[in-house]
C-alpha positions as CSV (number, residue, x, y, z in Angstrom):
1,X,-36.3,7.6,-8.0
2,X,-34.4,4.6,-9.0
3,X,-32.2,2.9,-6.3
4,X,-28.8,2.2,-7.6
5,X,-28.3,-0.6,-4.8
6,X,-28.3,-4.0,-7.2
7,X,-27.9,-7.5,-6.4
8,X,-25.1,-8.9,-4.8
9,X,-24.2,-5.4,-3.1
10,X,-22.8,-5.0,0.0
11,X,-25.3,-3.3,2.3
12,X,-25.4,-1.5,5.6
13,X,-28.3,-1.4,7.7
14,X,-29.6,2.4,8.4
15,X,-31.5,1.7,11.2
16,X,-31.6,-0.8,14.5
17,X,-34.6,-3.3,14.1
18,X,-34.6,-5.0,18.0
19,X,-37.7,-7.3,17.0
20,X,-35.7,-8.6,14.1
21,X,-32.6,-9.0,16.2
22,X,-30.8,-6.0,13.6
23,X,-29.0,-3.4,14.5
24,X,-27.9,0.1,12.9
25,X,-24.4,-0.9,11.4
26,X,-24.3,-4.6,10.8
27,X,-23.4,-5.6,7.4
28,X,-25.6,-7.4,4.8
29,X,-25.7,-8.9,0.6
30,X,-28.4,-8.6,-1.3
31,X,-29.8,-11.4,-2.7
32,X,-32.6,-10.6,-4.4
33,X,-33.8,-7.6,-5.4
34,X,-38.1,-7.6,-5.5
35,X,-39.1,-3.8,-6.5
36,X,-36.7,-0.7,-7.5
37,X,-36.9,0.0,-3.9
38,X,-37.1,-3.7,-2.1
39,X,-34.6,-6.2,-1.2
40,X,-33.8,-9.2,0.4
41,X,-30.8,-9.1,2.6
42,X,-28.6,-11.7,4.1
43,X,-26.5,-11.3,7.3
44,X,-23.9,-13.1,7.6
45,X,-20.9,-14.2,10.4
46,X,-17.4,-14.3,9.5
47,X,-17.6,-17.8,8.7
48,X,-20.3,-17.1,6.0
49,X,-23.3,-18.6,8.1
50,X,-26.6,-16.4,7.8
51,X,-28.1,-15.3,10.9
52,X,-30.9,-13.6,9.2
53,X,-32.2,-12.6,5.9
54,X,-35.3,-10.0,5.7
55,X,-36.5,-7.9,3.3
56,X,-35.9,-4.3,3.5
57,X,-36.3,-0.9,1.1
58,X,-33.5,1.1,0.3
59,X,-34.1,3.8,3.0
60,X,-33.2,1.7,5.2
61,X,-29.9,0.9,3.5
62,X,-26.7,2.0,2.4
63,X,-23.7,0.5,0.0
64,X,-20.4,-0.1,1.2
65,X,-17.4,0.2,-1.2
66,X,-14.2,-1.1,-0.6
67,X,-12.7,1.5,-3.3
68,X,-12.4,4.6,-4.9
69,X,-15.5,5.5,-7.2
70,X,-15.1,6.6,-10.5
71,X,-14.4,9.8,-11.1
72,X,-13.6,10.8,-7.3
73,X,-10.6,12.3,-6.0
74,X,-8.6,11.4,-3.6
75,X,-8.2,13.8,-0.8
76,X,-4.7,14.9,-0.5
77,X,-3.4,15.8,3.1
């Protein structure tokens, strides 16, 4: 299966990793992408300073977006 996470996508993190100081939620860019399934993440402060950057599979990932996807509805209430 082909992960449609690419480079320069806005990640979440799935999962908390204590030993890398990560934690479920925190919010990441990919900045390289190694295999299908591999990527390099930056984590970054609101000033744009990286406080890490590891490499992590798509599992442990999800993408953000910040508006409405092709082809979805919006939900009317």
């Amino acid at each position: 299966m082909n992960s449609p996470i690419k480079l320069l996508d806005v990640v979440a993190l799935l999962e908390d990793l204590p030993e890398l100081g990560l934690y479920r939620g925190q919010v990441g860019t990919v900045v390289e992408v190694y295999e299908p399934e591999v990527f390099e993440v930056e984590f970054s402060d609101f000033n744009g300073k990286a406080y890490a950057i590891e490499t992590l599979s798509a599992n442990q990932l999800m993408i953000l977006y910040h508006q409405q996807l092709a082809g979805e509805m919006l939900v009317k209430t």
